[in-house]
C-alpha positions as CSV (number, residue, x, y, z in Angstrom):
1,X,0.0,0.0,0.0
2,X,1.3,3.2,-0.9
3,X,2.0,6.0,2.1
4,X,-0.7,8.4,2.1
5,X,-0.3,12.1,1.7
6,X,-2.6,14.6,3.6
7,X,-2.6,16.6,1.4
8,X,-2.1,17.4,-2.2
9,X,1.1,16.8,-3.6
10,X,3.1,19.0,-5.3
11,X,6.5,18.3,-6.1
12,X,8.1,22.0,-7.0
13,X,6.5,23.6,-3.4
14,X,6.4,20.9,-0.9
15,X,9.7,20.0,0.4
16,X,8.8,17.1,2.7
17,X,6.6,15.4,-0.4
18,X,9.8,16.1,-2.4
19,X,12.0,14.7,-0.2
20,X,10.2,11.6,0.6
21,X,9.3,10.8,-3.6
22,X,13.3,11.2,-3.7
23,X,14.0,8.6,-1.3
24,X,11.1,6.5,-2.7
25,X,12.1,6.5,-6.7
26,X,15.8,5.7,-5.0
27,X,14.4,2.5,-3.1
28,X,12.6,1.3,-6.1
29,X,16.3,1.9,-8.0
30,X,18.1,-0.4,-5.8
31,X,15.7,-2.9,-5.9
32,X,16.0,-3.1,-9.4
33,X,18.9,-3.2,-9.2
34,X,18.9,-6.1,-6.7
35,X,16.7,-7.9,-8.6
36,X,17.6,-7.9,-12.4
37,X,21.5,-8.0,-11.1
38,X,20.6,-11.2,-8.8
39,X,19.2,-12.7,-12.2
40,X,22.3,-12.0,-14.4
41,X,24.7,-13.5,-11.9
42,X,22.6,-16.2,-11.4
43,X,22.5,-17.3,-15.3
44,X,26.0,-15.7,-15.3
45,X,27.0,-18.9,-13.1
46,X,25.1,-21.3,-15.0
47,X,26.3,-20.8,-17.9
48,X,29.6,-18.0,-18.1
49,X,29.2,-17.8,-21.6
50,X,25.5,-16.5,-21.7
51,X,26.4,-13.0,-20.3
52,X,30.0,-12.3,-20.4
53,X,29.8,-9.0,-19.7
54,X,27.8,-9.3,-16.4
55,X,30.3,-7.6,-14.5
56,X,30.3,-4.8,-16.7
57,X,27.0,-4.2,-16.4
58,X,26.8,-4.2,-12.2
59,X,29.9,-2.3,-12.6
60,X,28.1,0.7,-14.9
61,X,24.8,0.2,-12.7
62,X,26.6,0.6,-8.8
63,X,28.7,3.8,-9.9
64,X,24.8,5.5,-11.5
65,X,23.6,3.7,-7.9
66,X,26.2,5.6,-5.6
67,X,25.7,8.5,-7.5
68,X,22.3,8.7,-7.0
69,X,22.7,7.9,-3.7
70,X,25.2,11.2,-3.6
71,X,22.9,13.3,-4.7
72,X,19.8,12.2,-2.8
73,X,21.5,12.1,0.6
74,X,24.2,14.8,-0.2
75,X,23.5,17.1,-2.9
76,X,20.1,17.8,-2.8
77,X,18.3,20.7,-1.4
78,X,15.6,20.2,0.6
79,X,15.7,23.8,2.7
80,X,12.9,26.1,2.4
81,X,14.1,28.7,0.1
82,X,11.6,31.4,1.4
83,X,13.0,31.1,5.3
């Protein structure tokens, strides 16, 4: 079930609803991640010659991860600009 919001949402104005649709798009990212990367290594070990650029393909994915990661819990700006 989806969290609720009470009231209703706007993205450019309301910080907190920003904020938390942030942290939500970056959850469903890693567990895509998790999940199609699970399924590459796993067919990666059953047979090495299906996919042998598996690693390249984690590889590429973490470094777009941990930069997302950067920005959400880093970089981005979640002050009021009007206070």
């Amino acid at each position: 079930m989806p969290p609720r919001w009470p009231r209703q949402p706007d993205r450019k104005n309301d910080l907190a609803y920003r904020k938390l649709d942030d942290r939500m798009n970056f959850a469903v990212h890693v567990a895509a991640f998790i999940a199609v990367n699970s399924g590459l290594w796993f067919f990666h070990q059953v047979n090495p010659l299906w996919v042998p650029w598996v690693q390249w393909i984690t590889a590429i994915w973490g470094v777009g991860l941990i930069g997302h990661a950067a920005y959400i819990f880093g970089l981005a700006d979640y002050s009021d600009p009007a206070a």
